[in-house]
C-alpha positions as CSV (number, residue, x, y, z in Angstrom):
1,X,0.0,0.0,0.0
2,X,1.4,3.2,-0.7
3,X,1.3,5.8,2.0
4,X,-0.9,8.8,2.0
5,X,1.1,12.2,1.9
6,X,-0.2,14.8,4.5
7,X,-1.7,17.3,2.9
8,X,-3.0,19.6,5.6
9,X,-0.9,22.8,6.0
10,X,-0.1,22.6,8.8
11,X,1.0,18.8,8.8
12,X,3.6,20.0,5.7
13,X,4.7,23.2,7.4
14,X,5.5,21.2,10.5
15,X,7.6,18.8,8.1
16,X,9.4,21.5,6.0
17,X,10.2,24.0,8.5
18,X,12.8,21.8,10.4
19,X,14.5,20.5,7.1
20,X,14.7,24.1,6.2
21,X,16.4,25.0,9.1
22,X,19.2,22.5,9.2
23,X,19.7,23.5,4.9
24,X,19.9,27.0,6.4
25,X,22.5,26.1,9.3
26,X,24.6,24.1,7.1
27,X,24.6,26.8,4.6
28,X,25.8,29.6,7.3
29,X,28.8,27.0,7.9
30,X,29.7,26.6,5.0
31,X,30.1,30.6,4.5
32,X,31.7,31.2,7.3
33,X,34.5,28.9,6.2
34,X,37.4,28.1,8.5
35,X,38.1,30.2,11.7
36,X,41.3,32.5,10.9
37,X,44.5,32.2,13.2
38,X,44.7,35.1,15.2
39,X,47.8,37.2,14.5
40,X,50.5,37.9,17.4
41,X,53.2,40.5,17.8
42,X,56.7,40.7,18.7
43,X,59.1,42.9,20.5
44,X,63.0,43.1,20.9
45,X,63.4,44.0,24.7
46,X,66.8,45.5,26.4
47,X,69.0,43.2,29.1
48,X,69.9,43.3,32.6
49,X,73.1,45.3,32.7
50,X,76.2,43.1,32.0
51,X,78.8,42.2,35.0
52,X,81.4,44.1,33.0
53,X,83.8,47.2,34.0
54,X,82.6,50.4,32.7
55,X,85.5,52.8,30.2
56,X,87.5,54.7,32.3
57,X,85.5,57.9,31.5
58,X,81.9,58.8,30.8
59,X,81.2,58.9,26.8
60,X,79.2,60.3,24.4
61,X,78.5,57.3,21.7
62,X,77.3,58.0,18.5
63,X,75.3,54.8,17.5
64,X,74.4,54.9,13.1
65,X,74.0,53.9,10.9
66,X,72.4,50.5,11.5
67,X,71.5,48.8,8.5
68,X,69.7,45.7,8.3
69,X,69.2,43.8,4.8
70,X,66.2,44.3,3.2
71,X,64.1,40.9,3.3
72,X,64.3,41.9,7.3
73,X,62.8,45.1,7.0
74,X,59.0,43.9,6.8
75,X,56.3,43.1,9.7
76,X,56.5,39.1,9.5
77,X,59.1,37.1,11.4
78,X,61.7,35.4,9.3
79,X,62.8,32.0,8.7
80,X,65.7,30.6,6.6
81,X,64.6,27.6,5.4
82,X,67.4,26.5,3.3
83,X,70.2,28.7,2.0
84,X,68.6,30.0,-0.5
85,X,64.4,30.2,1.0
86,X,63.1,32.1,2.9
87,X,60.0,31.9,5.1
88,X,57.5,34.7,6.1
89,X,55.1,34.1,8.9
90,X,52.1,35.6,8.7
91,X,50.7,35.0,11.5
92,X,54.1,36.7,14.0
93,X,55.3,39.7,13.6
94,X,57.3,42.4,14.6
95,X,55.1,45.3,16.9
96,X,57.3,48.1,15.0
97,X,59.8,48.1,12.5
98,X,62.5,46.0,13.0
99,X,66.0,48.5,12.1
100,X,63.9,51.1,14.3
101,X,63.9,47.8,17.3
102,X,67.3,46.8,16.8
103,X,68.7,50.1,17.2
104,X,66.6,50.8,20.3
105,X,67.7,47.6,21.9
106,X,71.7,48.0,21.2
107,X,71.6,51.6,22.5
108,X,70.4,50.6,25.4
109,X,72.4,47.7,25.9
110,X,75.7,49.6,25.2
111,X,74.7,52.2,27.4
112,X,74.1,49.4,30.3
113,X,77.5,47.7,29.4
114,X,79.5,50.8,29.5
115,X,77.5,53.3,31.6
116,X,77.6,55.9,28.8
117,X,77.2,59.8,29.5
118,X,74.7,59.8,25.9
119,X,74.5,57.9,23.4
120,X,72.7,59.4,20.0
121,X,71.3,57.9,17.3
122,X,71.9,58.2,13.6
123,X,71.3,60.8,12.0
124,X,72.7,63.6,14.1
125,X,73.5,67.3,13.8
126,X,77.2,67.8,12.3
127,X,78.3,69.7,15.4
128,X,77.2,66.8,17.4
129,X,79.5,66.5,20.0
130,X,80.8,62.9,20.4
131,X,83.8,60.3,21.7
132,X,83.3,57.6,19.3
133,X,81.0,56.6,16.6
134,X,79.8,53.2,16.6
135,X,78.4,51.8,12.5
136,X,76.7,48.4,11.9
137,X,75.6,46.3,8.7
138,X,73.7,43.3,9.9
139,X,74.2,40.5,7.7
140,X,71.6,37.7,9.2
141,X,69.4,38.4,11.9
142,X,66.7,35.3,11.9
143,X,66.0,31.5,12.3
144,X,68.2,29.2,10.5
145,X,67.7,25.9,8.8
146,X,69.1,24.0,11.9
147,X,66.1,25.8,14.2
148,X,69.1,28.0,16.1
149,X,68.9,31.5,15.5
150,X,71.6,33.6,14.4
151,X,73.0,37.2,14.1
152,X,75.8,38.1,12.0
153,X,76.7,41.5,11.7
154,X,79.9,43.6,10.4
155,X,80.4,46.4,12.5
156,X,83.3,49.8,13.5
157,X,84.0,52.0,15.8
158,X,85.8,55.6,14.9
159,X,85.2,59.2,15.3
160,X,83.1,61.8,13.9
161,X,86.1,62.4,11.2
162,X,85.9,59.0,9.9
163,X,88.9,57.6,11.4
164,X,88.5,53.8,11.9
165,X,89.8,52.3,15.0
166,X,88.4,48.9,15.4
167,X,86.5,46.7,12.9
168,X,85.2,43.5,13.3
169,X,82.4,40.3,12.0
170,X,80.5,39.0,14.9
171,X,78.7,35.8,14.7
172,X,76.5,34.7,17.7
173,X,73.9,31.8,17.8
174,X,71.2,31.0,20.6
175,X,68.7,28.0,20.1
176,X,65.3,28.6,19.0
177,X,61.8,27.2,19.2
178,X,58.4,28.8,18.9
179,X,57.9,32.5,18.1
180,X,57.9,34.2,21.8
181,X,61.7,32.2,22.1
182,X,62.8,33.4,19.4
183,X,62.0,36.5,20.1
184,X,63.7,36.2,23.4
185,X,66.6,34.5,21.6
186,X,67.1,37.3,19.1
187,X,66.8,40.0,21.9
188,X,70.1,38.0,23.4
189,X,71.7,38.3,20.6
190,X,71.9,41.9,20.1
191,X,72.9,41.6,23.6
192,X,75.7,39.5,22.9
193,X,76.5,41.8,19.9
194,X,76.6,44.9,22.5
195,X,78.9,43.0,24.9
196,X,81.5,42.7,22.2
197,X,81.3,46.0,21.0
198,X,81.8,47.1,24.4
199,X,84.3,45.3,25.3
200,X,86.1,46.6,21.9
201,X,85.1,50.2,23.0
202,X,87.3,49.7,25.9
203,X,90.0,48.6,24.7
204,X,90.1,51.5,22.2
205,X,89.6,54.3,24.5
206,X,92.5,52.7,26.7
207,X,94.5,53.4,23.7
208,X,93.9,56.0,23.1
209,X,94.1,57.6,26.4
């Protein structure tokens, strides 16, 4: 026997509202598509002041110009994934721009290391009184293949005139892991970068004295 159909309207509109409903939820799903990753933000943040003799004499440091190679200067944390790839995360970045960070961070570090009377940043007035001037090229300043992350940097210290009287390439490692370590891990190393620099700075104004 074939079965009757209900054919009051109210009998159908009891049937077709609730089918009509889940069409309508599944629909709103499907346009909603995936929830997005929430983005998160970065700083570079300053160390605790270094167990290391100050120079002989307060100094005025000039501190420019800091140059960082240009795949570096964009919001999005960087990975080198092999030597010749690199990786931009989308979803981790820098709160500010990274040269403008940097700098910030290894002012403040060379002033802690060497208990500085000033130190200016780059670009300055030409009658700018200063002891030394202090210039650095980062080379690599991100994750590596091996997961570590790196900062290799070429960097001088000489006067207003131009005369050099140190140079040097630093390279300094710390091991990585998920964006807030690195993070941390990067901030070291411009730490570590400052110590040397310091402890170069020393040695010159010794000399010199």
């Amino acid at each position: 026997m074939i079965p009757r159909l209900p054919t009051s309207p109210s009998r159908i509109a009891a049937i077709l509202i609730p089918v009509v409903l889940c069409w309508c939820a599944a629909g709103c799903g499907l346009l909603r598509g995936p929830t997005a990753t929430p983005t998160e933000f970065y700083v570079l943040n300053a160390g605790a002041r270094q167990d290391a003799p100050p120079v002989r004499r307060r100094l005025v440091i000039g501190l420019g110009p800091v140059t960082l190679p240009p795949y570096l200067q964009r919001p999005e944390m960087v990975t080198r994934v092999a030597a010749n790839q690199l990786w931009f995360d989308e979803n981790n970045r820098w709160s500010e721009p990274l040269k403008d960070n940097f700098t910030y961070v290894l002012a403040a570090d060379l002033d802690s290391d060497l208990n500085l009377e000033r130190i200016v940043r780059y670009p300055w007035y030409s009658s700018t009184q200063m002891d030394y001037v202090v210039v650095v090229a980062v080379e690599n300043f991100e994750v590596q293949p091996s997961g570590e992350v790196a900062l290799k940097a070429r960097w001088g210290i000489g006067d207003v005139l131009g005369t050099e009287f140190a140079s040097r390439e630093s390279q300094f490692t710390r091991p990585g892991g998920p964006p807030g370590t690195v993070a941390a891990a990067l901030s070291e190393l411009v730490g570590d970068l400052a110590s040397e620099i310091a402890s170069a700075m020393r040695q010159v104004d010794a000399t010199r004295r």
